[in-house]
C-alpha positions as CSV (number, residue, x, y, z in Angstrom):
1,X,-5.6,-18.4,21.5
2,X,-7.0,-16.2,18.7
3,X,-8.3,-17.5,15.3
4,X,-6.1,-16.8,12.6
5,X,-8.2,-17.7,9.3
6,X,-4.8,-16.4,6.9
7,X,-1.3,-16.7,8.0
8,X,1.2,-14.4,6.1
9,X,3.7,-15.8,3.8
10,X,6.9,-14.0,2.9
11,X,5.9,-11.6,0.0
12,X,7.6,-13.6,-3.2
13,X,9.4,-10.7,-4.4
14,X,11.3,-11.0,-0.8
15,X,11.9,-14.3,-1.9
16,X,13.5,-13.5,-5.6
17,X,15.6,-10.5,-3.7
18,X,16.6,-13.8,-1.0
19,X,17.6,-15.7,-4.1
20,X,19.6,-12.8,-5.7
21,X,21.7,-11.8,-2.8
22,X,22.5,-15.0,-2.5
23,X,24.1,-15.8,-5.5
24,X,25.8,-12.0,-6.5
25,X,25.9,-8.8,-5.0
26,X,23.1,-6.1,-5.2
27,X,23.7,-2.7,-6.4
28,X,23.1,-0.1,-3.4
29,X,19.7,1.4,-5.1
30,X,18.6,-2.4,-5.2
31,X,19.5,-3.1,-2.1
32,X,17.6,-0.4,-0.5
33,X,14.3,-1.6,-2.3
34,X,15.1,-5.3,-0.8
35,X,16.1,-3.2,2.5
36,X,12.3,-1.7,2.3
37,X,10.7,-4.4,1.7
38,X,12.5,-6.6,4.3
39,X,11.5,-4.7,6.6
40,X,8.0,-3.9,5.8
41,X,7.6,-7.4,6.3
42,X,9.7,-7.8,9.8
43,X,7.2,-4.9,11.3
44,X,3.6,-7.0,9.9
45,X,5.3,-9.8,11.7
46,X,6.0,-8.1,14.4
47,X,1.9,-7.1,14.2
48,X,0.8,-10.3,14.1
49,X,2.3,-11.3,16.8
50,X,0.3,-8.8,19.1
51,X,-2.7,-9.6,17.0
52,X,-2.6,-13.1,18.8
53,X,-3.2,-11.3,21.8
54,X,-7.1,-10.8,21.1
55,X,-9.9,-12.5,22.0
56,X,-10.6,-15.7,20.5
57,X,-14.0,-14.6,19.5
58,X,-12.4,-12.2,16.6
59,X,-11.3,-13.8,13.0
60,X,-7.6,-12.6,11.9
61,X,-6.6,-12.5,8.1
62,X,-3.5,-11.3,7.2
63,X,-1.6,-10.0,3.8
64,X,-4.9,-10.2,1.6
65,X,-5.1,-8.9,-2.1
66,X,-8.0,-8.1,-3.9
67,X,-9.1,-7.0,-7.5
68,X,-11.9,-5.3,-7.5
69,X,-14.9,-4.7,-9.6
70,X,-13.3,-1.4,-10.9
71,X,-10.2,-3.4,-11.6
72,X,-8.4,-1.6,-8.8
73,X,-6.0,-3.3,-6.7
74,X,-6.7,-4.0,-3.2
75,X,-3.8,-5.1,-0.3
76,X,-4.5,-5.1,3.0
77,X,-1.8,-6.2,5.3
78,X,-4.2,-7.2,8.2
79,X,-8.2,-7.3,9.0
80,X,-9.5,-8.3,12.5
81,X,-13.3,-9.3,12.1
82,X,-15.4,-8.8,15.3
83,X,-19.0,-8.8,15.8
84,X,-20.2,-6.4,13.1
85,X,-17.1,-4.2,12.2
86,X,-14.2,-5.4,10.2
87,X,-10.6,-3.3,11.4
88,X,-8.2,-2.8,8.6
89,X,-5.2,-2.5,9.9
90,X,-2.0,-0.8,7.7
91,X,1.0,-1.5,9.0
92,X,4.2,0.8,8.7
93,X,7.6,-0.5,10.6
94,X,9.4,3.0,9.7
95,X,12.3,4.2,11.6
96,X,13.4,7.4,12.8
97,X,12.0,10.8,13.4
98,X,9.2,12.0,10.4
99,X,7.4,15.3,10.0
100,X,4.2,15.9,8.7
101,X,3.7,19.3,6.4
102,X,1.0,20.4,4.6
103,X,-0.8,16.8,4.3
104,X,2.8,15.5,3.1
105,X,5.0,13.6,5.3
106,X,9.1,13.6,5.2
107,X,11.8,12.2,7.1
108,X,14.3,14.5,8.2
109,X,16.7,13.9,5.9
110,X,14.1,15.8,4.2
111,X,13.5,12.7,2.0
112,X,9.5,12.9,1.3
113,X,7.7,9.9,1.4
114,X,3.9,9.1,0.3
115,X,1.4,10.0,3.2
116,X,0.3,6.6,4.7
117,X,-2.8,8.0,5.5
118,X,-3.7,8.5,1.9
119,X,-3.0,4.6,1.7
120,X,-4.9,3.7,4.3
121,X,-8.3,5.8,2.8
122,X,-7.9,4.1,-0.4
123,X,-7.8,0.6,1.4
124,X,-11.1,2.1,3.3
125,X,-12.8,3.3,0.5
126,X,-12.0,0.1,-1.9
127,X,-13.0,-2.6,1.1
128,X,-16.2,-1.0,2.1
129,X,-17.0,-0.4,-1.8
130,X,-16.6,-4.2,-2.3
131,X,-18.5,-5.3,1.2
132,X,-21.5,-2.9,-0.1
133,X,-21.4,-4.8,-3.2
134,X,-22.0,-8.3,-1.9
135,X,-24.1,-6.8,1.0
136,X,-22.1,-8.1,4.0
137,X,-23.5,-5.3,6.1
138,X,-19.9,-4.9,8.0
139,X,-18.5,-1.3,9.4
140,X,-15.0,-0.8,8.5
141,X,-12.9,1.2,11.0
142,X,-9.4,1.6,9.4
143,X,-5.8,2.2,11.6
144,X,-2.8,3.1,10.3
145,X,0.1,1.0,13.0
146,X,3.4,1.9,13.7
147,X,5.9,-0.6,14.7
148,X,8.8,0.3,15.0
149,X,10.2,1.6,18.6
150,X,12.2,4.1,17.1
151,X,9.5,5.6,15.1
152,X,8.5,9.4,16.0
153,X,6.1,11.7,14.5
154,X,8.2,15.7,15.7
155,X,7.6,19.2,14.9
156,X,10.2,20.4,13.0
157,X,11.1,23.8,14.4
Protein backbone atom coordinates (compact mmCIF):
# COMPACT_ATOMS: atom_id res chain seq x y z
CA UNK A 1 0.00 0.00 0.00
CA UNK A 2 1.19 3.53 -0.69
CA UNK A 3 2.41 6.05 1.92
CA UNK A 4 0.11 8.78 2.37
CA UNK A 5 2.09 11.39 4.61
CA UNK A 6 -1.41 13.98 4.43
CA UNK A 7 -4.83 12.73 4.27
CA UNK A 8 -7.41 15.32 2.97
CA UNK A 9 -9.98 16.68 5.27
CA UNK A 10 -13.28 18.18 4.02
CA UNK A 11 -12.36 21.87 3.14
CA UNK A 12 -14.14 23.81 6.29
CA UNK A 13 -16.09 26.09 4.18
CA UNK A 14 -17.79 22.65 2.97
CA UNK A 15 -18.45 22.19 6.39
CA UNK A 16 -20.20 25.83 7.20
CA UNK A 17 -22.28 25.28 3.66
CA UNK A 18 -23.08 21.39 5.49
CA UNK A 19 -24.17 23.33 8.61
CA UNK A 20 -26.29 25.96 6.69
CA UNK A 21 -28.25 23.75 4.48
CA UNK A 22 -29.00 22.01 7.22
CA UNK A 23 -30.73 24.31 9.32
CA UNK A 24 -32.45 26.80 6.25
CA UNK A 25 -32.62 26.87 2.73
CA UNK A 26 -29.84 28.24 0.35
CA UNK A 27 -30.53 30.80 -2.14
CA UNK A 28 -29.92 29.21 -5.79
CA UNK A 29 -26.61 31.53 -6.46
CA UNK A 30 -25.48 29.97 -2.99
CA UNK A 31 -26.21 26.88 -3.66
CA UNK A 32 -24.33 26.65 -6.81
CA UNK A 33 -21.04 27.87 -4.97
CA UNK A 34 -21.73 24.91 -2.28
CA UNK A 35 -22.66 22.76 -5.54
CA UNK A 36 -18.85 23.77 -6.76
CA UNK A 37 -17.30 23.18 -4.13
CA UNK A 38 -18.89 19.88 -3.19
CA UNK A 39 -17.89 18.70 -5.97
CA UNK A 40 -14.48 19.80 -6.38
CA UNK A 41 -13.95 17.89 -3.40
CA UNK A 42 -15.89 14.53 -4.54
CA UNK A 43 -13.39 14.47 -7.74
CA UNK A 44 -9.88 14.95 -5.31
CA UNK A 45 -11.39 12.06 -3.54
CA UNK A 46 -12.11 10.38 -6.24
CA UNK A 47 -8.00 11.09 -7.05
CA UNK A 48 -6.87 9.86 -4.12
CA UNK A 49 -8.23 6.94 -4.35
CA UNK A 50 -6.25 6.07 -7.62
CA UNK A 51 -3.22 7.71 -6.03
CA UNK A 52 -3.25 4.59 -3.61
CA UNK A 53 -2.56 2.68 -6.51
CA UNK A 54 1.26 3.67 -6.67
CA UNK A 55 4.20 2.20 -5.49
CA UNK A 56 4.88 2.23 -1.98
CA UNK A 57 8.25 3.74 -2.50
CA UNK A 58 6.48 7.34 -3.48
CA UNK A 59 5.27 9.82 -0.52
CA UNK A 60 1.52 11.19 -1.06
CA UNK A 61 0.41 14.64 0.38
CA UNK A 62 -2.81 15.87 -0.26
CA UNK A 63 -4.78 19.38 -0.03
CA UNK A 64 -1.59 21.45 1.18
CA UNK A 65 -1.50 25.35 1.55
CA UNK A 66 1.25 27.43 1.58
CA UNK A 67 2.22 31.16 2.07
CA UNK A 68 5.07 31.99 0.53
CA UNK A 69 7.96 34.27 0.91
CA UNK A 70 6.24 36.82 -1.52
CA UNK A 71 3.11 36.50 0.63
CA UNK A 72 1.41 34.64 -2.15
CA UNK A 73 -0.91 31.91 -1.55
CA UNK A 74 -0.05 28.47 -2.39
CA UNK A 75 -2.87 25.34 -2.65
CA UNK A 76 -2.02 22.28 -4.06
CA UNK A 77 -4.59 19.71 -4.05
CA UNK A 78 -2.15 16.70 -4.41
CA UNK A 79 1.90 16.13 -4.61
CA UNK A 80 3.38 12.53 -5.25
CA UNK A 81 7.13 12.67 -4.13
CA UNK A 82 9.38 10.05 -6.03
CA UNK A 83 12.97 9.73 -6.22
CA UNK A 84 13.99 13.27 -7.23
CA UNK A 85 10.89 14.86 -8.84
CA UNK A 86 7.91 16.06 -6.89
CA UNK A 87 4.30 15.78 -9.25
CA UNK A 88 1.85 18.38 -8.53
CA UNK A 89 -1.13 17.21 -9.39
CA UNK A 90 -4.40 19.84 -9.98
CA UNK A 91 -7.35 18.27 -9.92
CA UNK A 92 -10.66 19.40 -11.83
CA UNK A 93 -13.98 16.95 -11.45
CA UNK A 94 -15.82 19.22 -14.25
CA UNK A 95 -18.68 17.90 -16.17
CA UNK A 96 -19.85 18.13 -19.51
CA UNK A 97 -18.48 19.11 -22.84
CA UNK A 98 -15.78 22.45 -22.66
CA UNK A 99 -14.04 24.25 -25.51
CA UNK A 100 -10.87 25.84 -25.49
CA UNK A 101 -10.49 29.37 -27.59
CA UNK A 102 -7.89 31.59 -27.78
CA UNK A 103 -6.11 30.35 -24.42
CA UNK A 104 -9.70 30.75 -22.78
CA UNK A 105 -11.80 27.92 -21.95
CA UNK A 106 -15.83 27.76 -21.88
CA UNK A 107 -18.47 25.45 -21.44
CA UNK A 108 -21.00 25.31 -23.93
CA UNK A 109 -23.50 27.01 -22.49
CA UNK A 110 -20.98 29.48 -23.44
CA UNK A 111 -20.32 30.18 -19.70
CA UNK A 112 -16.43 31.04 -19.61
CA UNK A 113 -14.52 29.76 -16.95
CA UNK A 114 -10.78 30.48 -15.75
CA UNK A 115 -8.18 28.42 -17.81
CA UNK A 116 -7.01 25.59 -15.38
CA UNK A 117 -3.87 25.58 -17.00
CA UNK A 118 -3.08 29.14 -15.88
CA UNK A 119 -3.71 27.56 -12.25
CA UNK A 120 -1.78 24.97 -12.58
CA UNK A 121 1.56 27.36 -13.83
CA UNK A 122 1.06 29.46 -10.99
CA UNK A 123 1.10 26.30 -8.56
CA UNK A 124 4.48 25.38 -10.75
CA UNK A 125 6.02 28.51 -10.57
CA UNK A 126 5.25 29.27 -6.67
CA UNK A 127 6.34 25.40 -5.50
CA UNK A 128 9.60 25.35 -7.37
CA UNK A 129 10.21 29.18 -6.32
CA UNK A 130 9.89 28.01 -2.65
CA UNK A 131 11.89 24.39 -3.11
CA UNK A 132 14.81 26.77 -4.80
CA UNK A 133 14.66 28.73 -1.67
CA UNK A 134 15.37 26.03 0.87
CA UNK A 135 17.56 24.21 -1.70
CA UNK A 136 15.63 20.82 -1.77
CA UNK A 137 17.08 20.18 -5.24
CA UNK A 138 13.51 18.50 -6.46
CA UNK A 139 12.13 18.71 -10.25
CA UNK A 140 8.62 19.64 -10.27
CA UNK A 141 6.49 18.09 -13.19
CA UNK A 142 3.00 19.61 -12.86
CA UNK A 143 -0.52 17.72 -14.31
CA UNK A 144 -3.63 19.15 -14.64
CA UNK A 145 -6.36 15.78 -13.88
CA UNK A 146 -9.65 15.38 -14.98
CA UNK A 147 -12.07 13.32 -13.08
CA UNK A 148 -15.00 13.24 -14.05
CA UNK A 149 -16.30 10.53 -16.74
CA UNK A 150 -18.36 12.88 -18.42
CA UNK A 151 -15.82 15.41 -18.91
CA UNK A 152 -14.78 16.22 -22.69
CA UNK A 153 -12.57 18.68 -24.19
CA UNK A 154 -14.62 19.23 -28.27
CA UNK A 155 -14.15 21.47 -31.10
CA UNK A 156 -16.86 23.64 -31.40
CA UNK A 157 -17.78 23.80 -35.05
Amino acid sequence: MTYVSKKRKKPHQLVLWDILKARTDIESTDMQSYLRIEKGYEGECLFDQRLKQLPEQFLILNDLHFITYSQATLQIDSLVITGNDILLFEVKHYEGDFYIENDHWYAFDEQKITNPLHQLKRSESLLSKMLRNEQFPFHVKPYLVFTHPEFAIVSRS
